[in-house]
Each structure stands twice: as structure tokens, then as C-alpha cells.
OpenMM code with the backbone's topology and positions (N, CA, C; nanometers):
from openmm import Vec3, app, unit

residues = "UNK UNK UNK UNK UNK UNK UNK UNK UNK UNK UNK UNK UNK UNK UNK UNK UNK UNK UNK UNK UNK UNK UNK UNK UNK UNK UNK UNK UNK UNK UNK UNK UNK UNK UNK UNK UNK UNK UNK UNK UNK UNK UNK UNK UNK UNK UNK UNK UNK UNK UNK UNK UNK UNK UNK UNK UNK UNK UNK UNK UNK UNK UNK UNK UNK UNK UNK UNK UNK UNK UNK UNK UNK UNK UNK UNK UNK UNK UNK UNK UNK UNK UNK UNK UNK UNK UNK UNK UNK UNK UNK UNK UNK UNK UNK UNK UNK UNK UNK UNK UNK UNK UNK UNK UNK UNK UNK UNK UNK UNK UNK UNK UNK UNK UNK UNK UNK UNK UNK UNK UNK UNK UNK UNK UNK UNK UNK UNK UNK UNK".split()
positions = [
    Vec3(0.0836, -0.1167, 0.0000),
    Vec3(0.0000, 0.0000, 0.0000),
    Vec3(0.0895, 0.1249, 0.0000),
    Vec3(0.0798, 0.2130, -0.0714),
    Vec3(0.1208, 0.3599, -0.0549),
    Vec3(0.0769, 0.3980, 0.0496),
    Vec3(0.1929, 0.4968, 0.1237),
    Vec3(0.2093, 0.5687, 0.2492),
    Vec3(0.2596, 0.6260, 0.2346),
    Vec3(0.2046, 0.7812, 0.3424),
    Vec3(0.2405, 0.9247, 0.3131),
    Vec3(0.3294, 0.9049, 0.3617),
    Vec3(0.4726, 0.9703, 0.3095),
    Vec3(0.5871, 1.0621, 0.3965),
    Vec3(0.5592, 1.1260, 0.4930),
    Vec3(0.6327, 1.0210, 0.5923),
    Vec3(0.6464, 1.1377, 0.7302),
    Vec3(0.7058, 1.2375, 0.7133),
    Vec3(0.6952, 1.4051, 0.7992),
    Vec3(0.7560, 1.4898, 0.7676),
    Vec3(0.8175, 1.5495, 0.9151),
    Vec3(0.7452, 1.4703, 0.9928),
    Vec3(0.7690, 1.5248, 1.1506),
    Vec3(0.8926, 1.4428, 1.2201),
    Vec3(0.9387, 1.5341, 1.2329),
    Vec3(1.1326, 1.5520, 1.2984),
    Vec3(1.1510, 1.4644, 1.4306),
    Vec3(1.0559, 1.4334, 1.4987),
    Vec3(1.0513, 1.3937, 1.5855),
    Vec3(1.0168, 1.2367, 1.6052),
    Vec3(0.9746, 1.1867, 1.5370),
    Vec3(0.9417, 1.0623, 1.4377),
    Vec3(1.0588, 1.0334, 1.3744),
    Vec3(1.1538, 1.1099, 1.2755),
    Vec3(1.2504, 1.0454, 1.1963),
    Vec3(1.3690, 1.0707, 1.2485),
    Vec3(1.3629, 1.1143, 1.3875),
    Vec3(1.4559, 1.1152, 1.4771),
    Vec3(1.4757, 1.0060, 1.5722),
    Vec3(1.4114, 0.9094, 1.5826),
    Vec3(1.3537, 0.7680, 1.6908),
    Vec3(1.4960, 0.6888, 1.5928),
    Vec3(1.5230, 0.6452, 1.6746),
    Vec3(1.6247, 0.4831, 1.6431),
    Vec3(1.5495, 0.3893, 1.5979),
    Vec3(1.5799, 0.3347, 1.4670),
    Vec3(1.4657, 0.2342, 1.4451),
    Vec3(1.5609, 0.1262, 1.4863),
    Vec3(1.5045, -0.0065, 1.4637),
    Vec3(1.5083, -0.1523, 1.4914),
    Vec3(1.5679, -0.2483, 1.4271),
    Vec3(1.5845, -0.3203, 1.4387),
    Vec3(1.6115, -0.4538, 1.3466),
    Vec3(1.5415, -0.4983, 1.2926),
    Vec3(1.5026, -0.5293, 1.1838),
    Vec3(1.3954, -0.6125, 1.1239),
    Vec3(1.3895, -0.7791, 1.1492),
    Vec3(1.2813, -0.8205, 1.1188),
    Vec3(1.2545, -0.9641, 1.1022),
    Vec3(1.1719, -1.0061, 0.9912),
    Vec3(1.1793, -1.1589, 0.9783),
    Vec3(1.0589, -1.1225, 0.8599),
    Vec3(0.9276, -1.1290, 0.8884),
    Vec3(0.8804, -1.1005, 1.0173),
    Vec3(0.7525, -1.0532, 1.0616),
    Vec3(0.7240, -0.9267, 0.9734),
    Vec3(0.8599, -0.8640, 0.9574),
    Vec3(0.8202, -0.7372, 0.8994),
    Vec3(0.8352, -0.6790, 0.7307),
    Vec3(0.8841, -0.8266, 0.7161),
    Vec3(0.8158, -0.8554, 0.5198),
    Vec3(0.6805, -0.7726, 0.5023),
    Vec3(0.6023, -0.6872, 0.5085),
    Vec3(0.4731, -0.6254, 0.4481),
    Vec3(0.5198, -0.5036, 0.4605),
    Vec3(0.6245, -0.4750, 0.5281),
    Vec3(0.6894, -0.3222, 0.5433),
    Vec3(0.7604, -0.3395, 0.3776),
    Vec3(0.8490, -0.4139, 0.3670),
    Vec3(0.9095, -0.3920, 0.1962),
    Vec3(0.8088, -0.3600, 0.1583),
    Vec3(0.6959, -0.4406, 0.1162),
    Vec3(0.6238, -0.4330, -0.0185),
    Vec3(0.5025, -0.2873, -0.0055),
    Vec3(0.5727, -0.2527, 0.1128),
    Vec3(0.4429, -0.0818, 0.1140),
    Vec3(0.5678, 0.0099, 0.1205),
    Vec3(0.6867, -0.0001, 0.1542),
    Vec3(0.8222, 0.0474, 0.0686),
    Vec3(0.7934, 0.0659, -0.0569),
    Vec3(0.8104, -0.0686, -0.1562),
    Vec3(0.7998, -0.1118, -0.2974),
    Vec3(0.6744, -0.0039, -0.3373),
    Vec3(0.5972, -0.0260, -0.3164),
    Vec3(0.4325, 0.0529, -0.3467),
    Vec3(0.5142, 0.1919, -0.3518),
    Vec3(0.5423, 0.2337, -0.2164),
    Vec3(0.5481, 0.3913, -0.2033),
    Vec3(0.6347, 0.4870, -0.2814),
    Vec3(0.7906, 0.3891, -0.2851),
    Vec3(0.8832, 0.4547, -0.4139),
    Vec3(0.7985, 0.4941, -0.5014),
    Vec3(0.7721, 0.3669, -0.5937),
    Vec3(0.7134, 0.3816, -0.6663),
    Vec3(0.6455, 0.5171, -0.7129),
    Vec3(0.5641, 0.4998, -0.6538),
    Vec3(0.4128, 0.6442, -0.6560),
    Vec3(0.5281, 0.7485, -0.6618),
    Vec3(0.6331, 0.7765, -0.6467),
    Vec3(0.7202, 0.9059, -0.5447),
    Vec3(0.8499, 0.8637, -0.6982),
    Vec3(0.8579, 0.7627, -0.7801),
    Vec3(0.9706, 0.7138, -0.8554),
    Vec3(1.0465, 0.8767, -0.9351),
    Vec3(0.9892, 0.9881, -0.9508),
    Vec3(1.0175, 1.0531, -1.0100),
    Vec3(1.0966, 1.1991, -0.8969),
    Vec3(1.0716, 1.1799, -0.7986),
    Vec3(1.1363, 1.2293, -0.6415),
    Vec3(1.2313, 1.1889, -0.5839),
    Vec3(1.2251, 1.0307, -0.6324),
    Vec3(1.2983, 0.9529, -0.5246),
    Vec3(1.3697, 0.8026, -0.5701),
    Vec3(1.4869, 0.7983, -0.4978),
    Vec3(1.5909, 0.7104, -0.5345),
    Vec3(1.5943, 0.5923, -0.4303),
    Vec3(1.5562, 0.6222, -0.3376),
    Vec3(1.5867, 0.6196, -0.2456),
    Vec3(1.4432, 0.5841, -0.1160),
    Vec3(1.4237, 0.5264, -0.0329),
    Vec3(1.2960, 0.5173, 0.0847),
    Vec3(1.3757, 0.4102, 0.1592),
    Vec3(1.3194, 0.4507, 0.3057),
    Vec3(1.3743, 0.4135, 0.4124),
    Vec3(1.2454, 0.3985, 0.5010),
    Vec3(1.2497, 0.2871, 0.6067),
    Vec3(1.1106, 0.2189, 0.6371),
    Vec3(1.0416, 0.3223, 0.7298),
    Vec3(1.1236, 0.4345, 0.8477),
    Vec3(1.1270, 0.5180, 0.9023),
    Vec3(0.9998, 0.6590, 0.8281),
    Vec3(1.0409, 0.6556, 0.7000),
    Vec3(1.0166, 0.7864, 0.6378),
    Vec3(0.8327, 0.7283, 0.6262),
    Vec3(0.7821, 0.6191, 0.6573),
    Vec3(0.6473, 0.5774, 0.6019),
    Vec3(0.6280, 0.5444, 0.7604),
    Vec3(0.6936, 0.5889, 0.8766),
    Vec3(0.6548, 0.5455, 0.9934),
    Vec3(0.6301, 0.4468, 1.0717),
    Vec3(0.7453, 0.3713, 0.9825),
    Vec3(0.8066, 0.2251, 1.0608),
    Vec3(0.9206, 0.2095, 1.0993),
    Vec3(0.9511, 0.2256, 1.2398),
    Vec3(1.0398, 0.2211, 1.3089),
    Vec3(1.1868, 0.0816, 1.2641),
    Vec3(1.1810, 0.0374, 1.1710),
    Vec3(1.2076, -0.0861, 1.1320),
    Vec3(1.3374, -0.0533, 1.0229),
    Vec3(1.4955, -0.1316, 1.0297),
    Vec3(1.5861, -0.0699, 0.9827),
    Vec3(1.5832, -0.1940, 0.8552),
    Vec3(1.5090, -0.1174, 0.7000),
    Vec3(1.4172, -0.1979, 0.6091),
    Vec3(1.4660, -0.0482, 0.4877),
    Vec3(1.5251, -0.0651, 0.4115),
    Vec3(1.4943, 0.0079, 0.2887),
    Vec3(1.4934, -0.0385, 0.1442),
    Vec3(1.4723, 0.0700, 0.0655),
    Vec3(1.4387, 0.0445, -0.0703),
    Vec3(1.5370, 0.1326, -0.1514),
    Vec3(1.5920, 0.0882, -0.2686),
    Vec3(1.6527, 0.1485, -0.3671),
    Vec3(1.5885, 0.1401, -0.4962),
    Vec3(1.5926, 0.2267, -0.5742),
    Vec3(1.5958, 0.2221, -0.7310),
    Vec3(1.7324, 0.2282, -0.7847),
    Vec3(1.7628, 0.0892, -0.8392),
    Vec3(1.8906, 0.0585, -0.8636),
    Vec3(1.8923, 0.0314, -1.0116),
    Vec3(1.8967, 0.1702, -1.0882),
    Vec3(1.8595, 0.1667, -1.2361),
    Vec3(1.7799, 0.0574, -1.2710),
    Vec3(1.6312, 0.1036, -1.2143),
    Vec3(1.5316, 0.0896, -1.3261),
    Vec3(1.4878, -0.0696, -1.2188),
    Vec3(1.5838, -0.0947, -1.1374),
    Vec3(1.5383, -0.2636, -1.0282),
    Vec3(1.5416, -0.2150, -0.9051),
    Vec3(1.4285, -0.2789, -0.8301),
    Vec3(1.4288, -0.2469, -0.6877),
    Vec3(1.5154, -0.3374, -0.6076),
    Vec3(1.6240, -0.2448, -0.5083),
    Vec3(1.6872, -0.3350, -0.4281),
    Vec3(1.6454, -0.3078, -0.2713),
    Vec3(1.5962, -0.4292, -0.2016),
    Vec3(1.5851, -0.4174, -0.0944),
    Vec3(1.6762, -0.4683, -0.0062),
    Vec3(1.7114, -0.3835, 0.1099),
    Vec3(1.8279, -0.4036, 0.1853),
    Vec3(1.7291, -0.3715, 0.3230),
    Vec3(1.7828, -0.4814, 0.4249),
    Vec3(1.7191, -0.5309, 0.5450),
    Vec3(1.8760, -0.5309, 0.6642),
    Vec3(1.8600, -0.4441, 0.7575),
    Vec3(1.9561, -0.4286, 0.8655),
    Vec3(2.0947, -0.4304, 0.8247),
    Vec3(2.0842, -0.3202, 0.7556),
    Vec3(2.2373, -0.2681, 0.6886),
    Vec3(2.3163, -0.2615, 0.8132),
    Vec3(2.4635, -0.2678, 0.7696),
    Vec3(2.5777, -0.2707, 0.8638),
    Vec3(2.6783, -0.2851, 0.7445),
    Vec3(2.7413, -0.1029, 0.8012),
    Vec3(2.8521, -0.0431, 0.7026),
    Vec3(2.9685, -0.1438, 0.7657),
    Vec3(3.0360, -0.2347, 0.6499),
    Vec3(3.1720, -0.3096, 0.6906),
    Vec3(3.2807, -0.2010, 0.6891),
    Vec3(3.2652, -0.1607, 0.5786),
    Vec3(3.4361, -0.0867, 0.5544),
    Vec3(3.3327, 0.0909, 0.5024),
    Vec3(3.4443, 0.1809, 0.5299),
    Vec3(3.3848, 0.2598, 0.4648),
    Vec3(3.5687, 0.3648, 0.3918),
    Vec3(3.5856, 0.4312, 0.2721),
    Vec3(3.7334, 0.4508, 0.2404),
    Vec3(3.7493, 0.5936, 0.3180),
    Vec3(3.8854, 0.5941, 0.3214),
    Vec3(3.9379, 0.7806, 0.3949),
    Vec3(3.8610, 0.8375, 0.2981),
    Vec3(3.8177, 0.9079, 0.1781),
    Vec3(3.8160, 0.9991, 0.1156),
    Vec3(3.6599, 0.9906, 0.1454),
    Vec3(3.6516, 1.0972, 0.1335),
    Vec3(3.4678, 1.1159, 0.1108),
    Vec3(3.4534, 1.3032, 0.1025),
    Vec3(3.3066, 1.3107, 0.0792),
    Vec3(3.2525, 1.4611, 0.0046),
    Vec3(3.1654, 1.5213, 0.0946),
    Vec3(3.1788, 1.6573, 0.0681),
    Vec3(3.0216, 1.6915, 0.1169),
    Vec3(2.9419, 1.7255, 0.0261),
    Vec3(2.7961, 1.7058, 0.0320),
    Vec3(2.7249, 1.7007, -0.0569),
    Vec3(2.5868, 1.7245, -0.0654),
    Vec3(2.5318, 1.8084, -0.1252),
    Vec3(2.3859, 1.8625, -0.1014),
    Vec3(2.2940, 1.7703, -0.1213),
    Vec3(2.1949, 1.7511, -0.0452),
    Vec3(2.0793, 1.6393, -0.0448),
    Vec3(1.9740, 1.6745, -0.0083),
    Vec3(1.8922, 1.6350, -0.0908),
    Vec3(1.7140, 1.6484, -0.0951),
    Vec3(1.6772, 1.5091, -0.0082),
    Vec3(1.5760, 1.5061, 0.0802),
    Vec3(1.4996, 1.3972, 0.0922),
    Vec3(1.3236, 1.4132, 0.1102),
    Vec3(1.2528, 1.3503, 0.0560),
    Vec3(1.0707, 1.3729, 0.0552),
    Vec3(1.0668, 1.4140, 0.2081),
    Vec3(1.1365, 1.3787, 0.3477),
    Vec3(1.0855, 1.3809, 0.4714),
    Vec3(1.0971, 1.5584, 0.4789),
    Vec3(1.2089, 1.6173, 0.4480),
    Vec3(1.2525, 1.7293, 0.4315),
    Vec3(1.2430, 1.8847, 0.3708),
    Vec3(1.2526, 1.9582, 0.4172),
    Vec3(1.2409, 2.0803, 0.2884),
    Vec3(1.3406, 2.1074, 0.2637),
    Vec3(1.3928, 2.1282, 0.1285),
    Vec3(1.5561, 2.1844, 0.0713),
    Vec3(1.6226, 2.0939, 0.0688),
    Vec3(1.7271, 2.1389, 0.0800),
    Vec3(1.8726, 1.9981, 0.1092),
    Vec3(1.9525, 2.0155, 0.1882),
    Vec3(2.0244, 2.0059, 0.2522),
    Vec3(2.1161, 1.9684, 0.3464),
    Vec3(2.2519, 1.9372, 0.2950),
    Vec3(2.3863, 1.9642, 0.3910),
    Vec3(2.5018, 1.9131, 0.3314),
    Vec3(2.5303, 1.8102, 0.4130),
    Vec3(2.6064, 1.6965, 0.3573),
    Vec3(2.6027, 1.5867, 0.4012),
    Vec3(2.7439, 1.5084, 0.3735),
    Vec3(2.7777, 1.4601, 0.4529),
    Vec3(2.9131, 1.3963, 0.4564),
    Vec3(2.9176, 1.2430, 0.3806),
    Vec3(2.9624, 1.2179, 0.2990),
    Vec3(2.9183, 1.0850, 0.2234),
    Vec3(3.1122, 1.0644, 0.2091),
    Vec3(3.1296, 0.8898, 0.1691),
    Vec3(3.2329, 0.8369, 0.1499),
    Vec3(3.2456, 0.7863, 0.0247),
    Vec3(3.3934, 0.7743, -0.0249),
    Vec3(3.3600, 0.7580, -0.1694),
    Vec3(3.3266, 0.5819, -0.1834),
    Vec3(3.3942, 0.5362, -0.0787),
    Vec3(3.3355, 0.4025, -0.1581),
    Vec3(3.2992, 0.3490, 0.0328),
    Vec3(3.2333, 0.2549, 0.0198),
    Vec3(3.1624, 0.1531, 0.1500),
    Vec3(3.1366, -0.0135, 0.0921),
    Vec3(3.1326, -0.0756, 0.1953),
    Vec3(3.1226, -0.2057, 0.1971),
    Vec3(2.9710, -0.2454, 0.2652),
    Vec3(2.9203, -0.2789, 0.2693),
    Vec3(2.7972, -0.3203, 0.3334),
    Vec3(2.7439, -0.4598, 0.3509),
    Vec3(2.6654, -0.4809, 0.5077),
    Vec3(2.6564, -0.6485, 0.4657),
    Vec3(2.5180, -0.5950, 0.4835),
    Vec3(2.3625, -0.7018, 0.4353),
    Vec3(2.2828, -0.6743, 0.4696),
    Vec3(2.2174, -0.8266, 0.4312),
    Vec3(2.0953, -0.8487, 0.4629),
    Vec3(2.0122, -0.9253, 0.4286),
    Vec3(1.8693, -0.8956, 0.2752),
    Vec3(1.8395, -0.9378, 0.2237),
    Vec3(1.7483, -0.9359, 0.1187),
    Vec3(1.5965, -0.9891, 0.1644),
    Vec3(1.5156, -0.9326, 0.0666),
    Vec3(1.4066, -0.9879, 0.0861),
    Vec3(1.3486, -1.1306, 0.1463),
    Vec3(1.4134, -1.1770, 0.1292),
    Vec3(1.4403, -1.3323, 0.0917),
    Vec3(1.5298, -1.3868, 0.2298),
    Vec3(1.5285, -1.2755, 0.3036),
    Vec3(1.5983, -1.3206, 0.4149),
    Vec3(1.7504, -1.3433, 0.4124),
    Vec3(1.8365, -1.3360, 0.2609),
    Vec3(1.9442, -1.4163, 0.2290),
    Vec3(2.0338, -1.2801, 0.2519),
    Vec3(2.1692, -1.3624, 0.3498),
    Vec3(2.2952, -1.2341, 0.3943),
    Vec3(2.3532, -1.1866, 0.2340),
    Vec3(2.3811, -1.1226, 0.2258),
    Vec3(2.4288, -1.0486, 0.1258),
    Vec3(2.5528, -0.9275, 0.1681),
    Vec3(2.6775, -0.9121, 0.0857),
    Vec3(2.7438, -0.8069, 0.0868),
    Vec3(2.7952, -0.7323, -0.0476),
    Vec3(2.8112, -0.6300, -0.0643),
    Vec3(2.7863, -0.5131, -0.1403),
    Vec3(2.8980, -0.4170, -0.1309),
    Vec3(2.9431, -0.4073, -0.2070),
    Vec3(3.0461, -0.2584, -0.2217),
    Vec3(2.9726, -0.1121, -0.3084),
    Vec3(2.9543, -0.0461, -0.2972),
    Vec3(2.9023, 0.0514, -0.2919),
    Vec3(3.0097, 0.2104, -0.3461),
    Vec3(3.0368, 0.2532, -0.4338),
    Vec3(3.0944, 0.3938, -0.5191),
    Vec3(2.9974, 0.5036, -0.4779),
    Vec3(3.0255, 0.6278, -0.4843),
    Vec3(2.9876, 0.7362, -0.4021),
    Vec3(2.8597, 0.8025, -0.5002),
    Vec3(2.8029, 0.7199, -0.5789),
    Vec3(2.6826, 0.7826, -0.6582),
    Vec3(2.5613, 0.6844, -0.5520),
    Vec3(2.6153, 0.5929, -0.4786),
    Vec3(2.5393, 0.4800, -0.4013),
    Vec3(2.5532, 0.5803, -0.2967),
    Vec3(2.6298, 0.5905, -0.2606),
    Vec3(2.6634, 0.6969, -0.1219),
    Vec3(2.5184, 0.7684, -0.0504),
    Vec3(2.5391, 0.8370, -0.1520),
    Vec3(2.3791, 0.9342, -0.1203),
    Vec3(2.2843, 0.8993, -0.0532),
    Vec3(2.3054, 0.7461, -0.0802),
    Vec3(2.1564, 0.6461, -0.0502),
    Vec3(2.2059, 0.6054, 0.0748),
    Vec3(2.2893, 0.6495, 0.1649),
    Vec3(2.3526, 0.5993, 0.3243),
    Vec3(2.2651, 0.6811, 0.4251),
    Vec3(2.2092, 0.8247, 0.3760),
    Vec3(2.1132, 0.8978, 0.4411),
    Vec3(2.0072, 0.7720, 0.5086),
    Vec3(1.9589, 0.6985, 0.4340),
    Vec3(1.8869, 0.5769, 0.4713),
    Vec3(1.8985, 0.5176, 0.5473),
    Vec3(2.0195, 0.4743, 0.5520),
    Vec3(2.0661, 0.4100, 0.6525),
    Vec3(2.1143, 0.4296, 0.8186),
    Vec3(2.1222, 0.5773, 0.7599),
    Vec3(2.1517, 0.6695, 0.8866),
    Vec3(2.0977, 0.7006, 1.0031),
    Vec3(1.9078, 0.6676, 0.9072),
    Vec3(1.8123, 0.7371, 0.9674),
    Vec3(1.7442, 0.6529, 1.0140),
] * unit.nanometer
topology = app.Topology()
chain = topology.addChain("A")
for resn in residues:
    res = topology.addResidue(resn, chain)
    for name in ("N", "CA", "C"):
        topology.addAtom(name, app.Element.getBySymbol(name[0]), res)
């Protein structure tokens, strides 16, 4: 199901959780919500639809990747600052991003997965952050 963007600071300020796959119906109202938003957004995080639950979504040219209880392995010395929009937000923000990261996470599917990540992925760590 599509769900509004939270916009309240106080809400996307809460520590979210670990997921389980109790919380498989959170992806697929993720999946839904990009979507509707695909022309805004790169990017959704389970937080921003008001689930406390550490669950996001990518548009990973044109395929959805879902990543479930990210945990940055490596991240390199060099990194940028960098202006960022997000739907929860007004304007953009500058933001400290790395040029490259390692990541382990789990998939839809429950299955561990790890990932290296170049600084056009970067952007999408706001997600993870939050």
C-alpha cells in the first residue's frame, strides 16, 4: 500500500530496529510507495512511512533493491560533502558521504548479502543513517 511521507522531525529522529521477517509487508508498502514518489525519489527508508524498522528500498537503475539491517563493513578515507534532498525534508542539506563503502545486509528473501558501494550509491547511506 502507498504511504504518506512522514515529515515530523521527531518521528525520523527515533532509532529504528532490526527487522525480522515478521516485517516482510513493510518492503512491499516500501515497494508501493517509491514507486508512486519514482520521479522524487531514489531512495525510501522504512522510518520515512513510519516504521520504526531498519528496512529500505533502492531504485537501482530501473530494479528495486531491498536491503534489510544494513551494517557499514568498511567505509574509504576519502569522502565529500554534498547537497541532499529527501521527501521527509524541505531543501537539502550538506552531508558527509564516502567515496566508496562495503555493506553487509540481508534481502528480501531473508538471504545475507554483501555489497560494495561507489559514491553515486553513497547518497543512498542517508537511509541508513536514519
Amino acid at each position: 500500500m502507498i504511504k504518506e511521507i512522514v515529515k515530523d522531525q521527531f518521528i525520523l529522529s527515533q532509532k529504528s530496529i532490526s527487522a525480522t521477517q515478521a516485517d516482510l509487508s513493510i518492503v512491499e508498502d516500501l515497494l508501493d510507495t517509491i514507486k508512486a514518489y519514482n520521479h522524487h525519489c531514489v531512495g525510501i527508508a522504512a522510518n520515512m512511512i513510519g516504521e520504526l524498522k531498519r528496512i529500505m528500498v533502492v531504485n537501482d537503475e530501473g530494479k528495486y533493491l531491498v536491503v534489510i539491517n544494513p551494517v557499514i563493513l568498511k567505509q574509504s578515507r576519502q569522502y565529500y560533502h554534498v547537497e541532499e534532498g529527501c521527501l521527509c525534508h524541505i531543501g537539502t542539506r550538506t552531508t558527509k558521504r564516502y567515496e566508496k563503502i562495503k555493506i553487509e545486509f540481508v534481502d528480501e528473501n531473508m538471504k545475507k548479502k554483501i555489497k560494495r558501494l561507489l559514491f553515486l550509491w553513497l547518497i543512498l547511506l542517508q537511509l541508513i543513517q536514519n
